[in-house]
C-alpha positions in Angstrom: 126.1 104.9 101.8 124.4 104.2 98.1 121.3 105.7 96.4 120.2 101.9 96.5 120.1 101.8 100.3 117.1 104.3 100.6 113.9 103.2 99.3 110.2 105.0 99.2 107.7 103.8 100.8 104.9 101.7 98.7 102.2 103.2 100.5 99.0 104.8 99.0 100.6 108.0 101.0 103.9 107.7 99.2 102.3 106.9 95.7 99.8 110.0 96.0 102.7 112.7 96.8 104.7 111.3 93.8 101.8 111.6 91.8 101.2 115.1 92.9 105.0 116.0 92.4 104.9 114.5 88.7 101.9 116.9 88.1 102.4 120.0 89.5 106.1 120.9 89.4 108.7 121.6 87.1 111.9 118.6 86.6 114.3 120.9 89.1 111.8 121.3 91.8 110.7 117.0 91.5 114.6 116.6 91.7 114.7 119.1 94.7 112.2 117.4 96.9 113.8 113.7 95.7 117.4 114.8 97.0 115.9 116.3 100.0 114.5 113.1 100.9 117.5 111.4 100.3 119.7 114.1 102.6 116.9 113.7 105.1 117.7 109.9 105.2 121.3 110.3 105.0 121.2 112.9 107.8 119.4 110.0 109.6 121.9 107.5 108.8 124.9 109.8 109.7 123.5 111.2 112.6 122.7 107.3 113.7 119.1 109.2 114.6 116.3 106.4 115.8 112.8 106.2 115.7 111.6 107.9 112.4 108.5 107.7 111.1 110.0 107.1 107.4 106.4 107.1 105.2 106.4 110.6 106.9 109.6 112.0 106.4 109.1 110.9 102.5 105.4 111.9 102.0 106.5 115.5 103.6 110.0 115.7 101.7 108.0 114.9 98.2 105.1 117.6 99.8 107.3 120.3 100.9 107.3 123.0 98.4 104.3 122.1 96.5 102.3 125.1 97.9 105.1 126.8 95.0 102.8 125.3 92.4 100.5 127.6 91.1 97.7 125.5 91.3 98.3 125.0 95.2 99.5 128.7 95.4 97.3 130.3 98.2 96.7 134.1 98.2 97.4 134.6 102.2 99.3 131.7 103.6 102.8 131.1 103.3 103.5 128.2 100.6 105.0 125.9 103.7 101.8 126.7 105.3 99.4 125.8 101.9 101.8 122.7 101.7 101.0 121.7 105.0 96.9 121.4 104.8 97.8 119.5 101.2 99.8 117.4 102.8 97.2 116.8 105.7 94.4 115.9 102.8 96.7 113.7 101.1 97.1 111.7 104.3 93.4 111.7 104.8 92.8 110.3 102.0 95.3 108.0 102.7 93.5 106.6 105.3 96.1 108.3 108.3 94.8 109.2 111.7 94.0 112.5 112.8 97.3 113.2 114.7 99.4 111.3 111.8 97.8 113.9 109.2 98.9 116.6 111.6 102.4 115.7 112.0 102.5 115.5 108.0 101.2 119.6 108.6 104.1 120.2 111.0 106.8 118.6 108.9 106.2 120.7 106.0 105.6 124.0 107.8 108.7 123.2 109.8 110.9 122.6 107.3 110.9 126.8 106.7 111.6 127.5 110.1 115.4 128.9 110.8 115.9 125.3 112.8 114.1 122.5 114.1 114.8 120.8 117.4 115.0 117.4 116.6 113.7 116.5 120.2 110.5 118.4 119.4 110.2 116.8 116.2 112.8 114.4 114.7 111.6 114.7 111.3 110.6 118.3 111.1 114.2 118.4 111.7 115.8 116.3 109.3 113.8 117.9 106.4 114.6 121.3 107.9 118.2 120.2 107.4 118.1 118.6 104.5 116.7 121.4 102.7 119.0 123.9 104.1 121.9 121.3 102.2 119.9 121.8 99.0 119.1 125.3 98.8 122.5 126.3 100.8 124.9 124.5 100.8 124.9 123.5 104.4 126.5 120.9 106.6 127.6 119.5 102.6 130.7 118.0 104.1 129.1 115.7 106.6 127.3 113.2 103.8 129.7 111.4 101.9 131.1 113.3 98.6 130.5 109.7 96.6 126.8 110.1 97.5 126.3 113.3 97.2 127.7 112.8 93.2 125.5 109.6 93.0 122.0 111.5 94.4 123.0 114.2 92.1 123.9 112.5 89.0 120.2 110.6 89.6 118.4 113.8 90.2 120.1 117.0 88.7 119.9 120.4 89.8 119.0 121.6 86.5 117.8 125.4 86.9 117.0 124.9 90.9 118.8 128.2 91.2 116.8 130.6 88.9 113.4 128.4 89.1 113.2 128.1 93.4 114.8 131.6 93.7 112.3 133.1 91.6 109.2 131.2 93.0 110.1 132.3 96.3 110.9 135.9 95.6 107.4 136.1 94.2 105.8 134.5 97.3 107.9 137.5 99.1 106.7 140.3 97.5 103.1 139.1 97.7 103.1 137.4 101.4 105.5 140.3 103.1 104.9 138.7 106.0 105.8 135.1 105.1 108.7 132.9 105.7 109.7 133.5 101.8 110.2 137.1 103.0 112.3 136.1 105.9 114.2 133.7 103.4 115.1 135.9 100.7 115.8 138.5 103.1 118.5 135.7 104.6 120.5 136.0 100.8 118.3 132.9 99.9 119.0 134.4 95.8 123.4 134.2 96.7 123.1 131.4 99.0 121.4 128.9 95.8 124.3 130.7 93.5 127.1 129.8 95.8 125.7 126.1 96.8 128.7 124.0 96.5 126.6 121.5 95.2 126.5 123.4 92.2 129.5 122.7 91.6 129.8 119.1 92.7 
């Protein structure tokens, strides 16, 4: 498994969420939603999972925390949730159907949830997963420990710590009942520190 083997898409979709991640976040949050992509595919690969909708799974790893910007920051939702409906107009304007756009929604939303059933929704799940291995630590051992250095070597974790942990505590004291509540109430602030990643 090399960084070489997983390529994005070159699709309007894919070009308009890297756009929008050049924009609006900071270099540890673009290098956060690039790895997660890249677990979600490894995930994929290791798990020798079938059937993915790949633009999707990359348009909604890029997408996934960009209701954190403040420029996408909504007063009531949840930032998955605000990160869901951008997600669903990028498609649109993409050109995707009505039931692709949603599933874009779903992905995003999903990937907060405390776990995904990958029968229900195959990439909800991966990107669920794939972000619990870069905010956590999680299931680290199961990708390949020369990948893991080459994904993070191409896309550091800079201040990931301070920067997401600090985002999120905000959302959580001004959404109380949000999944950034539920998160930080989890030990997301610990959980980032002790990422073995961190340490990679």
């Amino acid at each position: 498994m090399r960084l070489h083997d997983f390529l994005p898409p070159h699709t309007a979709a894919a070009r308009g969420a890297r756009e929008l991640v050049a924009q609006f976040h900071s270099p540890a949050l673009s290098n956060h939603v690039h790895r997660s992509w890249l677990w979600a595919e490894a995930f994929a690969l290791v798990e020798g999972r079938s059937g993915i909708d790949h633009e999707l799974l990359y348009t909604a790893a890029l997408l996934h925390d960009i209701g954190l910007a403040p420029e996408y920051d909504n007063h009531v939702l949840g930032y998955e949730e605000a990160g869901g409906f951008i997600g669903e107009a990028l498609a649109a304007g993409a050109g995707w159907a009505a039931t692709r756009r949603r599933r874009v929604n779903e992905v995003i939303v999903r990937h907060n949830w405390p776990s995904v059933d990958p029968d229900l929704d195959v990439e909800g799940y991966l990107l669920e997963t794939a972000t619990g291995l870069d905010v956590s630590g999680r299931r680290d051992e199961e990708i390949p420990v020369e990948f893991r250095r080459e994904v993070l070597a191409a896309y550091p974790r800079l201040d990931l710590a301070g920067e997401f942990g600090g985002s999120v505590r905000a959302q959580s004291e001004r959404k109380p009942h949000s999944h950034a509540r539920r998160l930080i109430d989890g030990g997301l602030i610990g959980k980032l520190a002790a990422n073995p990643l961190e340490r990679l």
